[in-house]
N, C-alpha and C positions, 0 to 999 in steps of 0.2 A: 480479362478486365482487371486494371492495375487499381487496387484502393485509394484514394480521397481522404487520408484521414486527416482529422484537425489534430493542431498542433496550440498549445497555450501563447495567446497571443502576446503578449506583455512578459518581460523577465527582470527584476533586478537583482545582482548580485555584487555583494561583498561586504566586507567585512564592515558594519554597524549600520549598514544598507537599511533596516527596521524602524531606523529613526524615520526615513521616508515615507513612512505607509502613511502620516495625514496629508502629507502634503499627495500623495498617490491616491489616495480616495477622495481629494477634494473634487476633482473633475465628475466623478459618477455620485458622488453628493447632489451636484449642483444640477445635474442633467436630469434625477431620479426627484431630488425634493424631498426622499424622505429619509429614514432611519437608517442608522446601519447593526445587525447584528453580530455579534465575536462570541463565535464558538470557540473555545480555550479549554483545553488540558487541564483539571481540576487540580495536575500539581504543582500549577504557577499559582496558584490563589495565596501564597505567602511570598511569592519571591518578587524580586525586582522589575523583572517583566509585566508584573500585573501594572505596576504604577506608571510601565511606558508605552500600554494599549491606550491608541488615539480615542478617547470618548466624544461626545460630543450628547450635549442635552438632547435625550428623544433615544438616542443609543441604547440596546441591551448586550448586557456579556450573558451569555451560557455557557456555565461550566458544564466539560463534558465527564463525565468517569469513562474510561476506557479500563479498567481495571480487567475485565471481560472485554470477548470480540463485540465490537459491533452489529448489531443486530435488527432487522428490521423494524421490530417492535420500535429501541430505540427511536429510529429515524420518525416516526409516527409520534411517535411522544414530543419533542423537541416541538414536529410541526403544529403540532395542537396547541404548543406554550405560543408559539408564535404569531397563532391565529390569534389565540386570545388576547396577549398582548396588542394587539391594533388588528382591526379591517381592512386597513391597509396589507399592501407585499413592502416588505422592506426594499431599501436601495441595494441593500448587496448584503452576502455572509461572507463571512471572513472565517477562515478555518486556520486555529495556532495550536500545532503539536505537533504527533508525530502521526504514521500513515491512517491510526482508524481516528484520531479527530478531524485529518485532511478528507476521510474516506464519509466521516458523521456531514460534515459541512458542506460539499457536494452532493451527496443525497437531498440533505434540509433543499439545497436549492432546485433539485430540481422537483420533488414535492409539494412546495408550494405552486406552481404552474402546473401541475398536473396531478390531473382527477384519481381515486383509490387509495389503495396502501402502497407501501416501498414495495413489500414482495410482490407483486402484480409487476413489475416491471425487469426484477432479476432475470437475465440472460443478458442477448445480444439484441441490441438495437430496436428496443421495446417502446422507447419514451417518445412520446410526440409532440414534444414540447420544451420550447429550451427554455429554462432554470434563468430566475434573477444571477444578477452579476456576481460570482463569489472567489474569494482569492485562497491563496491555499499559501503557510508560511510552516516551514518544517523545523521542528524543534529537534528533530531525528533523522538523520541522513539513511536510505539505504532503499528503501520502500519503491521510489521511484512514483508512488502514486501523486508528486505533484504534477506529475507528466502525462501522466496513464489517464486513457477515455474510460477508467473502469472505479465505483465504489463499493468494493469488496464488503458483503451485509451475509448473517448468519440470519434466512428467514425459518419460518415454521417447520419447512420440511428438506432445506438445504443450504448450504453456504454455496454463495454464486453474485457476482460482482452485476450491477447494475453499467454495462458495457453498451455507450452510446457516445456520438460526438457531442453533444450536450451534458455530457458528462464533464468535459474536461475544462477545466481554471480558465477565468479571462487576465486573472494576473498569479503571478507566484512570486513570493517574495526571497530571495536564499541571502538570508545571512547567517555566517558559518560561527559568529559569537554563540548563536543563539542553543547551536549543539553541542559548546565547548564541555558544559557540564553535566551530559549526560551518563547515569550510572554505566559503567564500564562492560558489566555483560549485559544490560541492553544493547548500549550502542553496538557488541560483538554481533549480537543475534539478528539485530536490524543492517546489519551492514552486510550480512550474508544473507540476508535477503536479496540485494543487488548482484552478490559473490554469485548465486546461481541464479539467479535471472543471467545474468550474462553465459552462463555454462552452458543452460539449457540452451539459448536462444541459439550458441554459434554451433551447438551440435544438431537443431533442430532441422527436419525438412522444409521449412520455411524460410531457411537461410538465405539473405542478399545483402548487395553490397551496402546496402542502404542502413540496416542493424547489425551489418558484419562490423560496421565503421564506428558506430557506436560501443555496440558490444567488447570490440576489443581496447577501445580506451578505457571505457569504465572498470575491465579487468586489470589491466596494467595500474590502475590506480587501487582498486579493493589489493593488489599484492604490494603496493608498496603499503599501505594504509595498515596494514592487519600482517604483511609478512618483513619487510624493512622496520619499520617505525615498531611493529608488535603495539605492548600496551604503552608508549609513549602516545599523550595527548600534544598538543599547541593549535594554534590558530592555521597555520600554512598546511598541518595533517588533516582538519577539521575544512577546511577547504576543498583539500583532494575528495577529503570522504563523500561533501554535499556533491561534487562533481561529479563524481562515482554517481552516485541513487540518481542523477538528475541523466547522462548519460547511460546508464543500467536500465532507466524508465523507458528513452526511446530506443532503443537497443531490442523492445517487445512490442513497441509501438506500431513498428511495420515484422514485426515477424511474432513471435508465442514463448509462453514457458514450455513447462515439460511435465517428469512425471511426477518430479518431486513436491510442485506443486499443486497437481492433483491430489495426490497422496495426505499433503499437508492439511488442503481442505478438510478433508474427511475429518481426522485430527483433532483440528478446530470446532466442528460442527458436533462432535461428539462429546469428545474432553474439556471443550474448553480452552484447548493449547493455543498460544499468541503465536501469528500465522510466521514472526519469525523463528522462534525458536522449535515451532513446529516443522519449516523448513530445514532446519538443521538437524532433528531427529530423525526426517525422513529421508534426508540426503546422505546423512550416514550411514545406509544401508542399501545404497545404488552403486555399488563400484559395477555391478554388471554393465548397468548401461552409464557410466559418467565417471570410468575407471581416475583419469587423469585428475579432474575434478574430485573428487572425494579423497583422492590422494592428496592433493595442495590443500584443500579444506581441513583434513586433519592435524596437516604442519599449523595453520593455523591456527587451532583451538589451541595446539603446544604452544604456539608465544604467548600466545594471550592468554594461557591459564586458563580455558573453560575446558569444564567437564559437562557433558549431558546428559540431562536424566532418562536413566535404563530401565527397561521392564517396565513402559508404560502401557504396554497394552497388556499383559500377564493376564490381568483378572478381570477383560472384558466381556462378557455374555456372548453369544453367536449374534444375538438381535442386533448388539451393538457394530459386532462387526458387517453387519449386513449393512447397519445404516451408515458407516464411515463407505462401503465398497459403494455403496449407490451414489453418494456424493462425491466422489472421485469418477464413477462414472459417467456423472450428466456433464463435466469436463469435455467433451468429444476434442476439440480445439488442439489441446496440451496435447492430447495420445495422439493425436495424427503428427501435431509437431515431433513429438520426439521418436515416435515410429511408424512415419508411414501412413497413408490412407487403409492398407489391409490392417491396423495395429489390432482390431477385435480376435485375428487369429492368433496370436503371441499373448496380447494382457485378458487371461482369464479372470474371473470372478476370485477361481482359487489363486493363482497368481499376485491377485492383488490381496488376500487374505495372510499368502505367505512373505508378502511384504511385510503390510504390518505385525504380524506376529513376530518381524523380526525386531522390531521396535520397542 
C-alpha cells in the first residue's frame, strides 16, 4: 500500500511576498466571519515586522517565547487564552517564526477542534479531527516543518511530534526578506537541520525516487549555501537557503529521518537543547553510520566559524540517561529508516548510551 500523504495546499514565494498575506487571508476572512489569530516570535515585538502583520479589528497577536522547546503544556495554555478570548473558533492561526512557532501554531489549530490535551495525541495519526485554517510563514529556513504533517511538542513524558495530515498548513508563506536578519549561528544550526534531514533520508531504507528528488536538491543547495557562499548573507543565498528547508521538508515527507534525530530528541527532552543545534551535536558523533555526511558537516562548521558545545552530557545521572534512551527509543520509524526493520539487534540500550556519552 503506497501512502496518500497531504501535501500544503497554497504556496507563495519570493522576495516581499509577506506583503500579500492581507490580501491572502481576505478570502478565509470572508468565508469564516470571524477573527484571525497571529502567533509571532516574541523577538519581532520591537522590529519592523511587527508593524507589517495584517490586523484587522477583532484580531489577536500572540507572542510566542520559544526561548525553550515547545512543549505541550504550552500548546494548552495558548488554547485556553484562546477560548477565553471568544466562544467562538477563530477564522485561521497564522504561525510567524521559526520551526517551534510554525510547530506552537499548528498545534493551537488543531486543539481547538479536538477534545483533551496536546499530549494525548503525540505519535502517528492520533487526531480526529481537522484543525481551523492556519498558515505557517518561516522567519528561519532549515526546519522544513512548514511542509512536514508533524508538530514536534516536548510532552510530560516525551518529545514526539503530533504526526497527522491535519497537521499540515493550508497556506505557507516564504518570503526569503523575512530570514535575511537572522543571528548567524542560528541560521547555521537551523540550516543543518535540513543538511541532515536530507543525509538521513537518502541513506535511509525508506529511500525512493520520489524523496531521492527532493533530498538531493535540497543538498546541492545546503552546500552551496553553507559550503560556496560560507558566512556570506544576501537575498539570492537567502533564497537558496528557504529552498533548501522547503525541499529538505518534502524530501521526509514521503520517506524518514534517522538516528541523529532520534538521538537529538532525547537531548531536547532532557536538557533542554534546541532540536537544531542538538542535531548537530548529535551528528557529530555518527561518522559510523553517515561517514560522508559528518565529514562535509564539519567542513562546514570550518567556513562558518561554529564551534559546538562539548561535554554536554559529562555530568548527566544514569536516570537522566535512561530518560534521553527511552525518548529516542519510542522513535521506532527513524531506526527502521536508517537500519533496517531488524535495527533492535544492532541499536542497544547501551549502544545508545555510548552515543551519547560521546556528546
Amino acid at each position: 500500500m503506497f501512502r496518500n500523504f497531504k501535501m500544503v495546499s497554497r504556496v507563495v514565494f519570493g522576495r516581499g511576498c509577506f506583503q500579500q498575506l492581507r490580501d491572502i487571508l481576505h478570502p478565509v476572512r470572508n468565508k469564516t466571519g470571524s477573527f484571525m489569530i497571529f502567533i509571532v516570535d516574541d523577538v519581532f515585538k520591537s522590529s519592523p515586522l511587527n508593524r507589517k502583520i495584517p490586523l484587522h479589528d477583532g484580531d489577536t497577536m500572540l507572542w510566542a517565547n520559544v526561548d525553550e522547546e515547545p512543549t505541550t503544556r504550552y500548546v494548552d495554555t495558548l488554547v485556553d487564552k484562546i477560548r477565553f478570548f471568544s466562544q467562538n473558533l477563530p477564522g485561521g492561526i497564522i504561525g510567524i517564526g521559526g520551526g517551534s512557532t510554525m510547530d506552537l501554531a499548528k498545534a493551537v489549530s488543531l486543539m481547538l477542534t479536538n477534545q483533551g490535551f496536546s499530549a494525548d495525541y503525540q505519535g502517528w495519526d492520533l487526531v480526529n479531527h481537522p484543525g481551523i485554517y492556519h498558515a505557517g510563514i518561516p522567519t528561519l529556513a532549515g526546519t522544513g516543518t512548514e511542509v512536514s504533517r508533524t508538530t514536534v511538542l516536548c510532552g510530560p513524558d516525551k518529545k514526539l511530534g503530533i504526526n497527522s495530515d491535519h497537521t499540515v498548513f493550508d497556506q505557507i508563506v516564504l518570503d526569503p526578506e523575512l530570514i535575511m536578519d537572522a543571528p548567524s549561528d542560528q541560521r547555521f544550526y537551523t540550516g543543518m537541520d535540513c543538511y541532515i534531514h536530507c543525509v538521513e533520508s537518502l541513506a535511509g531504507t525508506f529511500l525512493n525516487t520520489f524523496s531521492k528528488s527532493y533530498g538531493e536538491k535540497a543538498l546541492q543547495l545546503c552546500r552551496e549555501v553553507f559550503l560556496e557562499h560560507g558566512s556570506k548573507r544576501g537575498i539570492e543565498i537567502e533564497e537558496k537557503l528557504m529552498m533548501a528547508s522547503y525541499c529538505g521538508g518534502m524530501s521526509i515527507a514521503y520517506s524518514q529521518v534517522g538516528i541523529c534525530h532520534a538521538l537529538s530528541y532525547g537531548l531536547s527532552f532532557v536538557l533542554g537543547i534546541h532540536h537544531g543545534i542538538g542535531n548537530c551535536i548529535a551528528f557529530n558523533v555518527l561518522d559510523e553510520y553517515y561517514p560522508e555526511g559528518v565529514a562535509e558537516f564539519r567542513k562546514m562548521m570550518d567556513t562558518n566559524q561554529i564551534r559546538l558545545p562539548e561535554n554536554i552530557t559529562a555530568d548527566i545521572t544514569p536516570e537522566n540517561f535512561e530518560k534521553m534512551i527511552n525518548v529516542a527509543l519510542v522513535l521506532e520509524p527513524l531506526w527502521e529508516n536508517a537500519l533496517g526493520k531488524k535495527w533492535k539487534n544492532t541499536m542497544t540500550r547501551e549502544k545508545i548510551k555510548e552515543l551519547y556519552q560521546r556528546m
